[in-house]
N, C-alpha and C positions, 0 to 999 in steps of 0.2 A: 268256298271252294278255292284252292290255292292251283294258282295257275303255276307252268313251268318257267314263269320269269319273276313270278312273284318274290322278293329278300327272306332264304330262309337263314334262320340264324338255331345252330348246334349247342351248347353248351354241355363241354365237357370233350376230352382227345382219348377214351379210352375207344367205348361202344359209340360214342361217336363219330369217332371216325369211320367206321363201319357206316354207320349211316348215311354221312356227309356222299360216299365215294359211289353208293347206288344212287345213291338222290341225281347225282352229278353224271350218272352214266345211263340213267332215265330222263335225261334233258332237263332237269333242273339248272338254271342255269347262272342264278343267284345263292349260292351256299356258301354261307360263311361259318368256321368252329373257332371261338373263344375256348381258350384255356388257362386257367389260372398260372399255369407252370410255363416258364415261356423259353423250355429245352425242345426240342425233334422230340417224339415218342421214340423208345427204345426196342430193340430185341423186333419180335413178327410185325408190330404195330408200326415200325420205321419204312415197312413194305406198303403199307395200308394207306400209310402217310403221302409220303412220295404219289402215289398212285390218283390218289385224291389231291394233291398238287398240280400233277398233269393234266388232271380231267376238268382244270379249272375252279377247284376247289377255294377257298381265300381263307389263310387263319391269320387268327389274332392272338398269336401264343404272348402269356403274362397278362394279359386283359383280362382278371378275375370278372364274373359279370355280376353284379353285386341286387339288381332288381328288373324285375319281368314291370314293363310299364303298362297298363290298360287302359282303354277307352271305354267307353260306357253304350250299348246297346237295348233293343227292347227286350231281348233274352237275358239282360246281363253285363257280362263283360263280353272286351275281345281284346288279345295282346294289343300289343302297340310296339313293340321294341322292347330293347333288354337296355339296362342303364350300367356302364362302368366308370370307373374312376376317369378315364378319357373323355367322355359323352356319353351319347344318345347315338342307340342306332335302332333305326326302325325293322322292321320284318312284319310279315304275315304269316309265320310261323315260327315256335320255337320248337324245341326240340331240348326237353331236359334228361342231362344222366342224374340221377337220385345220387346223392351224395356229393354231388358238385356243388359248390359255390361252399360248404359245408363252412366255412369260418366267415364268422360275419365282421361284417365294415361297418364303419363311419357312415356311408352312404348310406347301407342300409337301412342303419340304424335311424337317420336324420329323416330319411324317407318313410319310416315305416309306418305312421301316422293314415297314412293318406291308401284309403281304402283301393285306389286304382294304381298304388305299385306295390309289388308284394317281393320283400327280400326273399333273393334266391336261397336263402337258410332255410324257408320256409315250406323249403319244396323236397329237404334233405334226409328228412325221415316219414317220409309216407310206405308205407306196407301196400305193396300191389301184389296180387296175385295174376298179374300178366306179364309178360317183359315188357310190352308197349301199350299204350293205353294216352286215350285225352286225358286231361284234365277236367274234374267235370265244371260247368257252370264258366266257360271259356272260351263259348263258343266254335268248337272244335281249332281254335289255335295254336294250346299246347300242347303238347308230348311229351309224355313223362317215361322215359327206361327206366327200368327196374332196376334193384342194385345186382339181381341177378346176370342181369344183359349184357356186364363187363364180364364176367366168367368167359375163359378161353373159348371150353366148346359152344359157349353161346353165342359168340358176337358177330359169328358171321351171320345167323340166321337176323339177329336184331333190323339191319337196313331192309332184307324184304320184307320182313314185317308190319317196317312204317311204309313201304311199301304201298303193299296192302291195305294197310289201314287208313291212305291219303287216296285210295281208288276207292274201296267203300264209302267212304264221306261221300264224293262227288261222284259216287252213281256207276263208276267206271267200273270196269275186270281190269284189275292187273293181268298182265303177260309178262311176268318175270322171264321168259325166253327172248327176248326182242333183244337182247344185247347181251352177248359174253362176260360173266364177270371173273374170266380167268386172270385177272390181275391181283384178286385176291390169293 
């Protein structure tokens, strides 16, 4: 169960950002987005942006995140942090858009041996049929977006989704009405 101070970490500034700015407007209150591009997002996303700045959002624009690191459980795995060319940063949850990290590194490549980190290349062509969805065998850690989830009319729905889907793990009802998200 991820609590709301728990280090969540985004990958990816498109449907990301979407996500990062309800996460952050539901009392999350560690949300970090890595981006491999490290401009502001352009055009309606420069709004989304901003927005999720304010609400205490933290990005790491240019920090490609090149491997999801794991620890070893009785179920399996469970993240551990994402690894970039900078370091290690830990989280109890990620949060992948499909198609991100899509060019692979050094790192990953060096790393890719090692059963408990897994290049984020590896997560770039998975076929979902949901926009949001765990990862399976992950111990509900990761989150995988769909490559659909970036699509315009979709990305607003994408952040209540993970929503949703971070209150059904742990038992809860969302009430996506508890806070305005007229900022979008």
């Amino acid at each position: 169960m991820i609590s709301t101070s728990d280090p969540i970490i985004v990958v990816g500034a498109t449907a990301g950002l979407s996500v990062a700015l309800h996460l952050s407007l539901r009392g999350y209150t560690n949300v970090s987005v890595f981006a491999e591009n490290d401009t502001i997002p352009f055009g309606d996303l420069t709004n989304v942006y901003r927005a999720a700045q304010d609400a205490g959002v933290q990005f790491f624009l240019g920090h490609q995140v090149d491997q999801i690191a794991y620890v070893s459980t009785l179920t399996g795995k469970k993240n551990a942090g994402v690894r970039t060319r900078n370091g290690f940063y830990p989280s109890s949850l990620v949060i992948i858009e499909t198609g991100a990290g899509n060019n692979s590194s050094e790192i990953g490549q060096l790393h890719a041996p090692n059963s408990l980190a897994i290049p984020l290349s590896s997560y770039a062509n998975i076929n979902s049929n949901s926009l949001v969805e765990y990862v399976p065998q992950t111990s509900s850690s990761v989150i995988l977006l769909s490559r659909n989830s970036s699509q315009n009319s979709k990305m607003s729905l994408v952040g209540p989704l993970v929503l949703d889907l971070l209150a059904t793990t742990s038992g809860q009802h969302s009430d996506n009405s508890s806070q305005p998200l007229s900022k979008l």
